[in-house]
C-alpha positions as CSV (number, residue, x, y, z in Angstrom):
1,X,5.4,-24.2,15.3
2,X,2.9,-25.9,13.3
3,X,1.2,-25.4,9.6
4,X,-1.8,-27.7,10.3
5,X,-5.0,-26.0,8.9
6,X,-7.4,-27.3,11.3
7,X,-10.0,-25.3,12.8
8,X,-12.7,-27.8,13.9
9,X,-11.7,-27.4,18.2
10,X,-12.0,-23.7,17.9
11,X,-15.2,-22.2,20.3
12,X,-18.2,-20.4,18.7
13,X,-17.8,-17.4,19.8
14,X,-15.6,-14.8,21.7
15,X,-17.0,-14.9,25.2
16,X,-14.2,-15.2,26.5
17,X,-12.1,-12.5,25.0
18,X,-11.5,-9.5,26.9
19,X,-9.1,-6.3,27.2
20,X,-6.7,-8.9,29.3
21,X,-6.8,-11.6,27.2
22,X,-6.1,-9.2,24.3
23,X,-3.3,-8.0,25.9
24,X,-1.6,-11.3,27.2
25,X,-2.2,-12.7,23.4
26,X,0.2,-9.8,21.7
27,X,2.3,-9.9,24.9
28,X,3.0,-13.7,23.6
29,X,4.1,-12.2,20.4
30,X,6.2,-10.2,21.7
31,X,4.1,-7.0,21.4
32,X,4.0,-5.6,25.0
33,X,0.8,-3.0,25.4
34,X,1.0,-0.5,27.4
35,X,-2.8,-1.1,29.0
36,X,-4.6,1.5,26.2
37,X,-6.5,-0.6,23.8
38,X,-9.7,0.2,22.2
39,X,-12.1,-2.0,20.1
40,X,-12.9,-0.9,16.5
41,X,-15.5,-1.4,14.7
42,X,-15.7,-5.2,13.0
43,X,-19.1,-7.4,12.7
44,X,-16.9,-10.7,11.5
45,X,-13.8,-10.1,13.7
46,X,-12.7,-8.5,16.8
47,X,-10.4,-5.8,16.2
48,X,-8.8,-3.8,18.5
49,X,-6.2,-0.9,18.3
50,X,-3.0,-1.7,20.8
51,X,-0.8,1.2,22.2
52,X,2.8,-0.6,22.9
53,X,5.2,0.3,25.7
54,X,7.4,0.9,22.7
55,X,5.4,3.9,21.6
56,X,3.9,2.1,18.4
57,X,0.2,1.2,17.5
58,X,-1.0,-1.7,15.8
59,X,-4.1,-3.3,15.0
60,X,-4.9,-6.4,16.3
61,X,-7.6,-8.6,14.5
62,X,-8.8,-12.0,16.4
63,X,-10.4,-14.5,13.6
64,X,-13.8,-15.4,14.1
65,X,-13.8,-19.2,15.1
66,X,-14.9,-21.3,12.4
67,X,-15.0,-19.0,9.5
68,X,-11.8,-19.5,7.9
69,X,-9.5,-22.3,7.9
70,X,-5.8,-21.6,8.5
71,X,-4.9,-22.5,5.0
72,X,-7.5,-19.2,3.8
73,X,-6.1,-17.1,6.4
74,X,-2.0,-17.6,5.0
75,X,-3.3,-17.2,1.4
76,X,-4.8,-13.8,2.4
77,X,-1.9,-13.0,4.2
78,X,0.4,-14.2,1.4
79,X,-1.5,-11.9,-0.8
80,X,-1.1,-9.2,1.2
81,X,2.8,-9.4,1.6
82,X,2.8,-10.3,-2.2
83,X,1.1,-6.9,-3.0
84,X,2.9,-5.1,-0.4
85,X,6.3,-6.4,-2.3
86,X,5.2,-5.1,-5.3
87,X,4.4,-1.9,-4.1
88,X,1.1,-1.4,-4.0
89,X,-0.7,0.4,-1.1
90,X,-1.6,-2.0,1.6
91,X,-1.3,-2.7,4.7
92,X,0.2,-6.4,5.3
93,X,0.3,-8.4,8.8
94,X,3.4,-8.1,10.8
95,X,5.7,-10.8,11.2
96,X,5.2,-12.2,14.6
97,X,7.9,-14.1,16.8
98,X,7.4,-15.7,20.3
99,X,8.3,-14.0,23.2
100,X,10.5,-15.7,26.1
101,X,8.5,-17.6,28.4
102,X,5.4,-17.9,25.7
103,X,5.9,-21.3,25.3
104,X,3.2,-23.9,24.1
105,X,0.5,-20.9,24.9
106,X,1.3,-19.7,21.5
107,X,2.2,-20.6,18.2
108,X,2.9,-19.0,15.1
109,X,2.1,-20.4,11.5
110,X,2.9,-19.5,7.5
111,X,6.3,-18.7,5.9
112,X,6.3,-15.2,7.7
113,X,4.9,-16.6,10.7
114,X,2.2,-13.8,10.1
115,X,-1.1,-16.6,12.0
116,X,-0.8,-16.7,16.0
117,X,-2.6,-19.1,17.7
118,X,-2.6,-17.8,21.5
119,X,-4.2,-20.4,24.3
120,X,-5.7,-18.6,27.2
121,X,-5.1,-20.6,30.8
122,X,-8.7,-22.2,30.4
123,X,-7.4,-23.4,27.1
124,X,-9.8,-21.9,25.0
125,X,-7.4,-21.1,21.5
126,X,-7.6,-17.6,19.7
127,X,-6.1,-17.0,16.3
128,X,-5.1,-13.0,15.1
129,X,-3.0,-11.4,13.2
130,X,-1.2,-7.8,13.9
131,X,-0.6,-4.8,11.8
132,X,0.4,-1.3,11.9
133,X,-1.9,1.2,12.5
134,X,-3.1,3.4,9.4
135,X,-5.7,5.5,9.5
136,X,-8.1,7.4,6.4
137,X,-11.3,8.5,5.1
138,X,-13.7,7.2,2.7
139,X,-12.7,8.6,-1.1
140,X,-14.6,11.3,-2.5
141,X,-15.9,9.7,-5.5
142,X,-17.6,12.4,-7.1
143,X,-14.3,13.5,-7.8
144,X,-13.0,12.2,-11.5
145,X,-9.5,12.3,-10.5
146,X,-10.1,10.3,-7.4
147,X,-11.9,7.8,-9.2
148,X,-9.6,7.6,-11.9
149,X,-6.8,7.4,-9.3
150,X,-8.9,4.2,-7.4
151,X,-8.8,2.7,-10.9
152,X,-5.4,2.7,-10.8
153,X,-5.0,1.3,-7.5
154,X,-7.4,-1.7,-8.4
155,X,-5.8,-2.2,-11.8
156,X,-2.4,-2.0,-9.7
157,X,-3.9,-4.9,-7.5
158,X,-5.5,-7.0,-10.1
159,X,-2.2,-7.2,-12.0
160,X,-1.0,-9.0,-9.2
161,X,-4.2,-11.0,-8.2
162,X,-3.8,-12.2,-12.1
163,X,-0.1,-13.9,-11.2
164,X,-1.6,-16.7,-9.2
165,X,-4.5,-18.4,-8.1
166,X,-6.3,-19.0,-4.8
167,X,-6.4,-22.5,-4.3
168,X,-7.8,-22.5,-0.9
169,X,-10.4,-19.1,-0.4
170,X,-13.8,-18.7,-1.7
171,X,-14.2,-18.9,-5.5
172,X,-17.3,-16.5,-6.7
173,X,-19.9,-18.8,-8.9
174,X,-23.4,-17.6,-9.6
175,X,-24.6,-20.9,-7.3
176,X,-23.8,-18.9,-4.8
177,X,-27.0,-16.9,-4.6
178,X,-29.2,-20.3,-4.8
179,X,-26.8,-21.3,-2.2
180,X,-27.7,-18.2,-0.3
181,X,-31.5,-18.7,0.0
182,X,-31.4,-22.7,0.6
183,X,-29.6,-21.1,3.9
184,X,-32.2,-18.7,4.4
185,X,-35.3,-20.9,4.2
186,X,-33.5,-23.8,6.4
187,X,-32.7,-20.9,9.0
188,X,-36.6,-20.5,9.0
189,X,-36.0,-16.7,9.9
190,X,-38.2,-14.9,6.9
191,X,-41.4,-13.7,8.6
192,X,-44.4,-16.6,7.8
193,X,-46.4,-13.7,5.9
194,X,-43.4,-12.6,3.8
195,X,-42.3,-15.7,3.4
196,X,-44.5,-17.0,-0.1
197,X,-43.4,-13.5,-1.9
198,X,-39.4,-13.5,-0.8
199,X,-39.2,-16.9,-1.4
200,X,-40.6,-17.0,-5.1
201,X,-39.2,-13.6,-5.5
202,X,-35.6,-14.5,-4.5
203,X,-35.3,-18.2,-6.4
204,X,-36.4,-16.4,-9.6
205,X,-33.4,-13.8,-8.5
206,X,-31.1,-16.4,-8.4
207,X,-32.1,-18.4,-11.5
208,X,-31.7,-15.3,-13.2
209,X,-28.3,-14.4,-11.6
210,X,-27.3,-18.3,-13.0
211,X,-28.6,-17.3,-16.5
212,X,-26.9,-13.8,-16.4
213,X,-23.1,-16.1,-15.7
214,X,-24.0,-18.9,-18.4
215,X,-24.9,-16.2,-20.9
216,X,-21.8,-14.4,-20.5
217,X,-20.0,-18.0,-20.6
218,X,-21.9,-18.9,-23.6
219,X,-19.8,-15.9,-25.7
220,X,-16.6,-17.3,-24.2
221,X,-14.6,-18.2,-20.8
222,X,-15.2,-15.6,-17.4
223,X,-11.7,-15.1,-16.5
224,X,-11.0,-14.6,-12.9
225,X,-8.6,-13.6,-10.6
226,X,-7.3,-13.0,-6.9
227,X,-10.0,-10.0,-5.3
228,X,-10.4,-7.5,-2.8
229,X,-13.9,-9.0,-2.6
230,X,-15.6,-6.5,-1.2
231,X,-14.1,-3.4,-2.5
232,X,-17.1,-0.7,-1.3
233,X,-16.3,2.6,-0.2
234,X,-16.1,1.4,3.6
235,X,-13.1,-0.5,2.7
236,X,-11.1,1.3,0.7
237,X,-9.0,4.5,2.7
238,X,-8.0,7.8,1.1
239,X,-4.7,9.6,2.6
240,X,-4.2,13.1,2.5
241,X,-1.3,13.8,0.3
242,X,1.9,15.0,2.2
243,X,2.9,18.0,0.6
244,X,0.9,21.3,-1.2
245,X,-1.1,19.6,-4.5
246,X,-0.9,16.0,-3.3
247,X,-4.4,15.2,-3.5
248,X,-3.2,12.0,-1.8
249,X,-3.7,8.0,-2.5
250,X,-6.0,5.1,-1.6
251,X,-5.1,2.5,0.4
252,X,-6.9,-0.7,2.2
253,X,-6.1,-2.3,5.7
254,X,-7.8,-5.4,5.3
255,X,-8.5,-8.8,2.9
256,X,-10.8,-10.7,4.5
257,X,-13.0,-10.8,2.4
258,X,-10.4,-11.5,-0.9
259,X,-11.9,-14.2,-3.4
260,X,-11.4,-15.6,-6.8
261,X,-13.3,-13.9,-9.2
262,X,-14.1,-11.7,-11.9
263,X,-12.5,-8.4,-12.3
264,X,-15.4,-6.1,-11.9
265,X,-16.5,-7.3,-9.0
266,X,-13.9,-5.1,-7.2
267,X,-15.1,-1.7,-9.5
268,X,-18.9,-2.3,-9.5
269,X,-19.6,-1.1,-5.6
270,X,-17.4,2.2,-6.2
271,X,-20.2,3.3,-8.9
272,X,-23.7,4.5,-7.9
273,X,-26.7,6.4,-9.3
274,X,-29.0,5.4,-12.3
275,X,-27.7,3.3,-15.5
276,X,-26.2,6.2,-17.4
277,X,-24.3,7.9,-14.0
278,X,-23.2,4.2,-13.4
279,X,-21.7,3.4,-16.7
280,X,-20.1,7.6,-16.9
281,X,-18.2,6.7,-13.4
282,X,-17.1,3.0,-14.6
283,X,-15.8,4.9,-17.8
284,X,-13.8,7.3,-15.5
285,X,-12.7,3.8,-13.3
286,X,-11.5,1.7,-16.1
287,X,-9.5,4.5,-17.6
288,X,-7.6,4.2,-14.6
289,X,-7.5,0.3,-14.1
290,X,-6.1,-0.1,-17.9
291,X,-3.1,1.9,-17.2
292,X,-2.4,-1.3,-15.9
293,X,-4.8,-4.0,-16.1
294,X,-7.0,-5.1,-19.1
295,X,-10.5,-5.4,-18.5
296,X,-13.1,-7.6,-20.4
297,X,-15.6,-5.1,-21.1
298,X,-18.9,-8.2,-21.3
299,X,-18.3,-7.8,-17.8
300,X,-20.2,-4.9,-17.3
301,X,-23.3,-7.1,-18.1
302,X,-22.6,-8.6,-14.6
303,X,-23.2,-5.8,-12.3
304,X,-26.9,-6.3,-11.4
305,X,-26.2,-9.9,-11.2
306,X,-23.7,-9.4,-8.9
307,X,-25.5,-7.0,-7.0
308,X,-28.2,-9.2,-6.7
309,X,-25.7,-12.2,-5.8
310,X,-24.3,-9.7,-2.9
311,X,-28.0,-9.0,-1.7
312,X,-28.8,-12.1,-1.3
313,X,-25.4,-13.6,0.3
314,X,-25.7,-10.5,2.7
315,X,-29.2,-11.7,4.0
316,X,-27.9,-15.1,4.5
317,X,-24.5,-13.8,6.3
318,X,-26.7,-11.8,8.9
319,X,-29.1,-14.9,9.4
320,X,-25.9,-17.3,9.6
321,X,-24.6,-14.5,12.6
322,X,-27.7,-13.9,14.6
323,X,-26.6,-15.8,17.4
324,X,-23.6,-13.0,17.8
325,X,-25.4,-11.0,20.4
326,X,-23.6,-8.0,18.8
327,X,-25.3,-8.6,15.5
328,X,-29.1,-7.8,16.7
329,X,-27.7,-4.4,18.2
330,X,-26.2,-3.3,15.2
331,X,-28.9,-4.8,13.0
332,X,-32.0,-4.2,14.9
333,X,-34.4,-4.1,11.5
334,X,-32.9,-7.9,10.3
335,X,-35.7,-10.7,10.6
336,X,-38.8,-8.2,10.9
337,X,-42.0,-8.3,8.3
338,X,-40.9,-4.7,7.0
339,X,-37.1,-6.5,6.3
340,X,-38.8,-9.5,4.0
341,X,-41.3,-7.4,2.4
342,X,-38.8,-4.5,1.6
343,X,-36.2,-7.4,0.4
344,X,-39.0,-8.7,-2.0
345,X,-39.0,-5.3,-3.5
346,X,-35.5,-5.0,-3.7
347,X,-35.1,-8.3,-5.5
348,X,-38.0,-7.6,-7.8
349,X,-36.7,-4.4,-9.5
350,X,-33.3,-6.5,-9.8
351,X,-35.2,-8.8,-11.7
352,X,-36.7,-5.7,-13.9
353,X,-33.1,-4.7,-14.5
354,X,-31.7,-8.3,-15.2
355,X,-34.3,-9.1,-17.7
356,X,-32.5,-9.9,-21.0
């Protein structure tokens, strides 16, 4: 077994890994499938639900090579089990062990041993991480009780984000977004015409995300914690209730994307609609979150620079991924003239609703 966090041998993609390699990786673990697998849908992993002889399913997710190093992979798991411990509704890996006869093909990592590393016979390595299957449905969220509810589950979370701090995963900072379009000029992918107008366009988004954090900073300390990251409606699950009246709870399966940051950045993508419908569904949110979390309510004056900080790290994730061949099927429109030109609009009307 072995806790060293190097990822630097790992392949650049997932040629290689197919339904049989999938199954010979959990059959390692000790997870025998039963031949029914089917991939789900994941842009930065491979995922794939795993019927076991046993009569179980789990989830399977295989890391994208080079993304994370182990060290950001165990504190996401960590998290997870932490959160899990204290009760709050997610859905944590599985503890893995090696199965007789696995031998060097496979080794596990972290306190729980929750990291495989599985070597297929041409010794290409694959990382993943199991869990049990759980299904839902995307929350309702013109619902007040729901929301409410979500706030809860967030303020739930975030009172156990605030017990520690990440040391080793991604730590949100407003350089991110300049950051973000230095990666998208040096992938020379904006279209030559569009390319003047984004890139003017998007530096004076970023400078203006920058001044938006050192403003805030200015009237005293952001205080962060341990995120969701990319709480959105896509990623958080709603369960039917189990008996008459039960309108059910929320739930998420996954924490790849979890951060260090500020609290709202796990409220602001469950809100939508103009200013005033925005701040009435926040209002509904935060009752919820400060049943059991306090919120710092000069945040609020970071939700269109964090939007704007998501748009522009989104462009530069798609451009960083293009050479996924599964990333121009899903995302045929990404790199054409109408893209740029429409992201130039985008970014200007942020700037509109930035202004001081």
């Amino acid at each position: 077994m072995t806790t060293a966090c190097e990822v630097a041998s790992l392949p650049a993609g997932y040629a290689g890994l197919g339904p049989q390699q999938v199954l010979d990786a959990l059959d390692a673990a000790g997870l025998r499938g039963d031949g029914r697998l089917l991939q789900l849908n994941s842009y930065e992993n491979r995922v794939f639900q795993v019927m076991l002889e046993d009569g179980r399913a789990v989830v399977a997710k295989f890391y994208r090579p080079g993304r994370w190093s182990d060290a950001q992979i165990l504190e996401e798991h960590a998290f997870a089990l932490e959160l899990a411990a204290a009760e709050v509704p997610v859905v944590p890996p599985l503890p893995l062990q090696a199965a007789a006869g696995a031998g060097s093909a496979l080794q596990l990592q972290g306190a729980a041993c929750t990291l495989a590393t599985w070597t297929d016979t041409d010794g290409t390595p694959y990382r993943f991480a199991v869990a049990e299957r759980r299904a839902g449905r995307e929350p309702e969220l013109d619902d007040p009780a729901i929301l409410a509810q979500l706030g809860r589950f967030i303020g739930r979370l975030h009172a156990v984000g605030r017990q520690q701090v990440f040391e080793y995963r991604h730590h949100l900072a407003a350089a991110d977004a300049h950051t973000a379009v230095q990666a998208l000029i040096a992938a020379d992918i904006v279209t030559p015409a569009e390319m003047p107008a984004w890139r003017v366009t998007a530096a004076a988004a970023a400078d203006a995300v920058a001044a938006a954090f050192a403003a805030f900073e200015s009237q005293g300390p952001l205080a962060t914690l341990r995120l969701h990251g990319d709480c959105h409606i896509g990623n958080v699950l709603w369960r039917a209730g189990s008996a008459e009246g039960d309108p059910g709870r929320p739930h998420i399966v996954d924490l790849d994307d979890a951060m260090q940051g500020p609290a709202v950045q796990d409220l602001w993508m469950l809100v939508s609609g103009d200013a005033q419908t925005m701040a009435r569904q926040l209002d509904v949110l935060l009752r919820g979150y400060e049943d059991f979390s306090d919120f710092d309510d000069r945040e609020r004056a970071l939700i269109e620079p964090l939007r704007t900080w998501r748009m522009l790290r989104h462009s530069a994730w798609l451009a960083a991924r293009w050479s996924d061949p599964t990333f121009p099927i899903h995302f045929p429109w990404f790199g054409s003239a109408s893209y740029w030109s429409q992201q130039t609009t985008l970014l200007r009307e942020q700037l509109e609703v930035m202004a001081p």
